[in-house]
C-alpha positions in Angstrom: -55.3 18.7 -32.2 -57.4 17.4 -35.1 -59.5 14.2 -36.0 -59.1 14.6 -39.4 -56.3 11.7 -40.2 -54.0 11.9 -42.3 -50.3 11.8 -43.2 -47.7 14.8 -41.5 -46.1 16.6 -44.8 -45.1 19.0 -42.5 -44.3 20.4 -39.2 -42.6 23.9 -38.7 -43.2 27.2 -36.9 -42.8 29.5 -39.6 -43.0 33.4 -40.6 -44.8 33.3 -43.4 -47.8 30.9 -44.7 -46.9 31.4 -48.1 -44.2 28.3 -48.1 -47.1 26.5 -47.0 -50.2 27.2 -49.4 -47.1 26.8 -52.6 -45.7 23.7 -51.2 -49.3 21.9 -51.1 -51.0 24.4 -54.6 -47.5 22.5 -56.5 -47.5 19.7 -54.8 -51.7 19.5 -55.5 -52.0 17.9 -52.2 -55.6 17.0 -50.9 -55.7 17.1 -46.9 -55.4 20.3 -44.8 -53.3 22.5 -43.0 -53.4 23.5 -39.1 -52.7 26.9 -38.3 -51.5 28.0 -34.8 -50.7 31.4 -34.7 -47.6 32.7 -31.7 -50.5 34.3 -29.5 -52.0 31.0 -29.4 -49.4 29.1 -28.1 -47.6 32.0 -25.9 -51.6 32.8 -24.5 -52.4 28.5 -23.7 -55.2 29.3 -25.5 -57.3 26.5 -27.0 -57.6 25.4 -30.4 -56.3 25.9 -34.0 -57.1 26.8 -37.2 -57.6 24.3 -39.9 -57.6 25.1 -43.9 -59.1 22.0 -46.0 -57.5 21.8 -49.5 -58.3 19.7 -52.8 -55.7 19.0 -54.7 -54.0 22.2 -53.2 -56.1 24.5 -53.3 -57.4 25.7 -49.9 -61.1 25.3 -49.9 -62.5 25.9 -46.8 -61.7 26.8 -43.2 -62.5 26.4 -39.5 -61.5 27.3 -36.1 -61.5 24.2 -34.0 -61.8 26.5 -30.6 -64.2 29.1 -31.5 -66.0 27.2 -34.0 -65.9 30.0 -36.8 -65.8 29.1 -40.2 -65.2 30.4 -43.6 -64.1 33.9 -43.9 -64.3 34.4 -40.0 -61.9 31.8 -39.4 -59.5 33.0 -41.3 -59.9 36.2 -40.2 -58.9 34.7 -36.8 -55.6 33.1 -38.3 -54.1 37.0 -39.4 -52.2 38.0 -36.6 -48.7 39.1 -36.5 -46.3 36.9 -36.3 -45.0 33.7 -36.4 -47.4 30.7 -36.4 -47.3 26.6 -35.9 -47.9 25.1 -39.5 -48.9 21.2 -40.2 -49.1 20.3 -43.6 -51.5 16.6 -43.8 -52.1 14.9 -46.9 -55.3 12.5 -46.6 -57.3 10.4 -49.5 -59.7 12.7 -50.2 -60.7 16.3 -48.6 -61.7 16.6 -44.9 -65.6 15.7 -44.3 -66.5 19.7 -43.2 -65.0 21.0 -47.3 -68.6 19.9 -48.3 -70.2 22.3 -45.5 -71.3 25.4 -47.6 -70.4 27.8 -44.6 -66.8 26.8 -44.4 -66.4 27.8 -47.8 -63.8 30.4 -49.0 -62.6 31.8 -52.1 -59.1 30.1 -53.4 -57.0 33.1 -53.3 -58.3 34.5 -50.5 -55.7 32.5 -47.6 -53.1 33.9 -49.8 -54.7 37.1 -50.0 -55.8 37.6 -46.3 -53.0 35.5 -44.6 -49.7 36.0 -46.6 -50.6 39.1 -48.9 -49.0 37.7 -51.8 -51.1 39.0 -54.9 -49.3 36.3 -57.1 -49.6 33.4 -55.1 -53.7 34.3 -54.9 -53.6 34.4 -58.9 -51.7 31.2 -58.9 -54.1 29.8 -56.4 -57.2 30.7 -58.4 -55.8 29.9 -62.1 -54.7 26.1 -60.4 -58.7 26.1 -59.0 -59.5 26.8 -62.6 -57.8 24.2 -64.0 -58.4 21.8 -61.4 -62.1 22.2 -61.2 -61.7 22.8 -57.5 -62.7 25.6 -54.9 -65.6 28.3 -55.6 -64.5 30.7 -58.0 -66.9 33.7 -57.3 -67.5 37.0 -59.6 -66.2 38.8 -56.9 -62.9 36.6 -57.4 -62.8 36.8 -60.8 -62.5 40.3 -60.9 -60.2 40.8 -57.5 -57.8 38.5 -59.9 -58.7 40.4 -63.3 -57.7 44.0 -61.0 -54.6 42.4 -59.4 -53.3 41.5 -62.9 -51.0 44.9 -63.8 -50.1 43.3 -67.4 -54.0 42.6 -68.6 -55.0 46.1 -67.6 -52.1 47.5 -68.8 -52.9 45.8 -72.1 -56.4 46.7 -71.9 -55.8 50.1 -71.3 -53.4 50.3 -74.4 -56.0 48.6 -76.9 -58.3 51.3 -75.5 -55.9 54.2 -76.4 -55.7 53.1 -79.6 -59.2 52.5 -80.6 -60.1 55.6 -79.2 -56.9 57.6 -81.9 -58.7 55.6 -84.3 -62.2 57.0 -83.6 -61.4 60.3 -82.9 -59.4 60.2 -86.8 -62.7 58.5 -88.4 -64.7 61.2 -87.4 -62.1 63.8 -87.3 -61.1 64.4 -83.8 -57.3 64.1 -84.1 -57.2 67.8 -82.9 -59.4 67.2 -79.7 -57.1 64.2 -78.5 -53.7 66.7 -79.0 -55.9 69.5 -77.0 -56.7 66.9 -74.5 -53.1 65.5 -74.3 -52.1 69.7 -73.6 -54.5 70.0 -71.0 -52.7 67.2 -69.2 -54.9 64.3 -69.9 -53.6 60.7 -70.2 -54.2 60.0 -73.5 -50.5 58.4 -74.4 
């Protein structure tokens, strides 16, 4: 199905990615997956999808049918479903990884194909400390918003420097009138 090379890690049909993208992110496998999703091989239909990762993080993605890349592929890969899964392991990463259009975020396979908000934050944190994968703003702050425990936090530390305002300059009362009128000021 693919020229890439490489040594089979893997071969299932599966329900769920997710096994998949934590077996190679702890693993920190270089190579790639293949992605066949059940309408693909119920339909005959040509092609799969193929997820390039460095040292386990995925990196990039095409679709060796329709020739989308990026995002689009792996907008192409989210069906329903059960899916064929082949998990390679090669030297270094597969020669279209350096193509800036088949670029994707680290989280986002996670994100888009699995929907497993912790696996994404693992997935980014690893590309962090790896020094792999593109770690956008817009990344950053999807992981930074998915993170209940750091905005939790953040939200407390405000709370309290806002008691401690409103006492310097003798607000007390307006934060017990605000609390009364329903506000969240806990």
């Amino acid at each position: 199905m693919t020229a890439h090379g490489g040594r089979l890690l893997h071969s299932r049909v599966v329900s769920d990615l997710g096994s998949v993208l934590e077996r190679a992110l702890d693993r920190a496998i270089t190579g790639y997956a293949t992605v066949e999703p059940q309408d693909v091989l119920l339909l005959d239909a040509e092609g799969v999808g193929v997820v390039a990762l460095e040292r386990g993080v995925p990196v990039a993605a095409r679709h060796t049918g329709t020739g989308r890349v990026g995002r689009e592929a792996l907008a192409e890969l989210s069906v329903p479903g059960p899916c064929r899964v082949e998990l390679y392991e090669r030297d270094r990463p597969v020669p279209f990884a350096d193509e800036p259009a088949t670029r994707i975020p680290p989280g986002l396979p996670a994100d888009r194909l699995v929907r497993d908000a912790d696996l994404a934050n693992r997935t980014r944190s690893a590309a962090a400390d790896r020094g792999t994968g593109e770690r956008t703003d817009a990344d950053a702050l999807e992981a930074f918003l998915t993170d209940d425990e750091r905005v939790e936090a953040i939200q407390r530390e405000a709370r309290e420097e806002a008691r401690e305002r409103a006492a310097t300059w003798g607000l007390e009362n307006a934060l017990v009138e605000a609390d009364a009128d329903g506000a969240d000021v806990d």
